[in-house]
C-alpha positions, 0 to 999 in steps of 0.5 A: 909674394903672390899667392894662388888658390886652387879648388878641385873641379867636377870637369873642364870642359871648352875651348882657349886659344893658348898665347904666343910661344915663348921661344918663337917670341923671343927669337922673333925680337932678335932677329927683327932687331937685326933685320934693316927693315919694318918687322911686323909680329903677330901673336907675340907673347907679351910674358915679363920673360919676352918683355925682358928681350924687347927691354933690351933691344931697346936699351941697345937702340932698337925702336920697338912699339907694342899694341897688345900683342902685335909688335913692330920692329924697325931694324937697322941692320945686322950692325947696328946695335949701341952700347946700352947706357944701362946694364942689360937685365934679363929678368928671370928669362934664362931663354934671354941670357943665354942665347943673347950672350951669343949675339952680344959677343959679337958686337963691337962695344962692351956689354954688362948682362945681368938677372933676378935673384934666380937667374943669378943662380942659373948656369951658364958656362955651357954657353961662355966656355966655347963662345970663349973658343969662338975668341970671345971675351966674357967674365964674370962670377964663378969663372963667367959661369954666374950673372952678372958677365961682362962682354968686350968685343973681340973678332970672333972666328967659327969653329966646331962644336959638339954639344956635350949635353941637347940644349937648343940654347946654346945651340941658338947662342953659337948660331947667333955668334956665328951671324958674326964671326969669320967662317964657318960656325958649326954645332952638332946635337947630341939629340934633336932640340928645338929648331925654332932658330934654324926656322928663323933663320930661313924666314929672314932668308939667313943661309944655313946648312943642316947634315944630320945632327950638324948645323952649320952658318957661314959668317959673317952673314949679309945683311937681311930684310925684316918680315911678317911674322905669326907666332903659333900658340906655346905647346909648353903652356898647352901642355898644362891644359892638356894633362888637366884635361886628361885627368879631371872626369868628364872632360873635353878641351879644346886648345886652339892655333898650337905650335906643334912643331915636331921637336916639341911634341915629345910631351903628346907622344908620351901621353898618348902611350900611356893612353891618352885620348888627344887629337891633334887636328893640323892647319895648313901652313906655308912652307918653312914656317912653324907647324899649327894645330888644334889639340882635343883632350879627353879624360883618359885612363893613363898607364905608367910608362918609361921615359929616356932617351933621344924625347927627353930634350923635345920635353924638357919643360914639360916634365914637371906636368907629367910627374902630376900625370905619372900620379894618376897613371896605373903602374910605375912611370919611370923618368930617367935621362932628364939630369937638366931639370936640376938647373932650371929655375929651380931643382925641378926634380927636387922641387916636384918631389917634395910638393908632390909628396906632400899632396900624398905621390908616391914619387921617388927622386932619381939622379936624373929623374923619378921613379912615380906609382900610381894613381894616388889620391891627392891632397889639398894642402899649401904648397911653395912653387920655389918662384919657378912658374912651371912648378906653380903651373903643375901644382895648380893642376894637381890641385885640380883633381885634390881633395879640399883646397890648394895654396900655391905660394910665390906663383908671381913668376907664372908671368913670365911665361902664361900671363893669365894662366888662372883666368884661364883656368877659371874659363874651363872650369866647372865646379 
């Protein structure tokens, strides 16, 4: 078990280019495996969750080489993927699981997928169930809604589906499917989710059609080239830096090359109507490609807000830093619509409540969110992130502006999404 302490600063105060988004990391992995051709990436995000994905494609015959974080990818082709020899592990990446289980019951041989501990533990019949309607055959624990599942190869056929709940997993998980299967493969939103995906998808020439909250690929798709790909900075992983740089005094930090891709700045939007001092600086990019910019903080004055609706999927990974924003806000910040957070890698409504409470939050914990008073004065005390990296991120944030000291325990699982998140810390701050 691995263990981060955390002191209070006097300010944070520079500049840190953030690593490469996750999402984008990992699609970029699949789809460069699908791709006959060489895929060059830049900026890969070389997390133990995006390192799960490389692992199996390369157990699945994909000849990918690493250097820091460029990789190349020499694809074979849209078919041409073995059976793997080992049983295909996707550590603690639910991002993996989910969306692979699309690309895989697609293929002609059997497959065995499995996680962690915690994985294990994640939901994942939202995705089997109407892959199932897709002709798939996939079981499993718990009616195929648990890891380990087993995939047989079946033909699948498109079909129409409406998304009950916004999540761009399944989305990108029958999208892939679709790569596959005959006809057309069709998914409406109930809410606009991240299109990293759908961008993909036009970077490797792969059609696809969008009518509102309704995409749509027609299968099975003809084989595509590998490309040049550079992935921006992840906006979640920035999103600590920013709420840090909100909150400690005297402060002004600048975060460099961040994906702002507009599906994913639900978080920037929400900060900035309880008054938040944020710049957003953007960069030039070509056509079709993901939005980047350079995000300036400041130490603001925050007031509480209400928070639902159609922003809570372009956010949904960074409601648990927001909770530590909600602590210091003037007034009540009210979270509502965000029931998902319980089937993350931890019961992050659960989760932040307690630990929150215990550095002295006024939070109180709602069905789908929470109802937080502010500001209050924080604590330092020992805390347990529950091996979900986002909550030891938060917390490490909240210990930022605490009195005395913070012990956050099982932070090992930080690596799987911002390997060196406290060496940055330490970059930015003044003590």
């Amino acid at each position: 078990m691995k263990n981060l302490v955390v002191h209070p600063v006097k300010r944070l105060i520079g500049s840190i280019e953030i690593p490469g988004d996750k999402s984008i990391s990992h699609r970029a992995v699949m789809m460069g495996s699908l791709a006959y051709g060489t895929t060059h990436i830049r900026h890969f995000l070389s997390s133990a969750d995006c390192l799960s994905t490389i692992g199996i494609f390369r157990n699945m015959g994909v000849n990918i080489k690493q250097a820091g974080d460029r990789i190349t990818i020499q694809g074979k082709g849209l078919n041409s993927l073995k059976p793997s020899k080992k049983i295909l592990n996707a550590g603690n990446s639910g991002t993996t699981a989910r969306i692979l289980l699309g690309l895989l019951a697609g293929q002609p041989f059997t497959s065995r997928l499995t996680g962690d501990k915690y994985l294990c533990r994640r939901p994942m019949k939202r995705v089997t169930a109407p892959l199932g309607q897709m002709g798939a055959r996939i079981t499993g624990t718990d009616e195929a809604n648990l890891l380990p599942l087993k995939l047989e190869p079946r033909k699948l056929k498109g079909i129409t589906y409406k998304l009950p709940v916004a999540s761009a997993q399944v989305k990108s998980a029958l999208l892939l499917a679709g790569l596959f299967a005959e006809g057309k493969t069709s998914v409406t939103e109930p809410a606009p989710t991240r299109d990293h995906t759908e961008r993909m998808f036009s970077a490797f020439s792969i059609p696809y059609s969008r009518r509102g909250k309704k995409i749509t690929v027609q299968g099975p798709v003809s084989p595509f080239k590998g490309r040049n790909l550079d992935i921006p900075g992840d906006i979640s992983s920035a999103a600590f830096f920013v709420v840090a740089g909100l909150l400690a005094p005297q402060s002004q930090l600048t975060l460099k090359n961040v994906g702002v891709n507009p599906t994913r700045t639900g978080l920037l939007e929400v900060l900035k109507k309880m008054g938040a001092h944020i710049t957003v600086t953007t960069k030039k990019t070509r056509k079709g490609e993901e939005p980047v910019a350079d995000i300036t903080v400041y130490s603001s004055n925050l007031k509480g807000v209400e928070v639902g609706g159609e922003v809570i999927p372009r956010m949904i990974d960074e409601f648990p830093i927001l909770a530590v924003a909600a602590t210091q806000a003037r007034g009540t910040t009210v979270i509502r619509n965000a029931g998902e957070l319980k089937v993350k890698e931890s019961d992050r409504i659960l989760m932040m409540t307690v630990t929150l409470k215990k550095m002295g939050a006024n939070i109180k914990p709602t069905d789908d969110g929470w109802i937080i008073q502010g500001p209050t004065t924080l604590s330092g005390c020992s805390l347990s992130s529950g091996g979900d990296h986002r909550i030891a991120m938060s917390l490490a944030i909240a210990a930022l502006i605490a009195q005395g000291p913070t012990t956050i325990m099982d932070t090992v699982n930080i690596d799987t999404s911002f390997p060196g998140f406290s060496k940055f810390l330490q970059k930015v701050s003044r003590f």
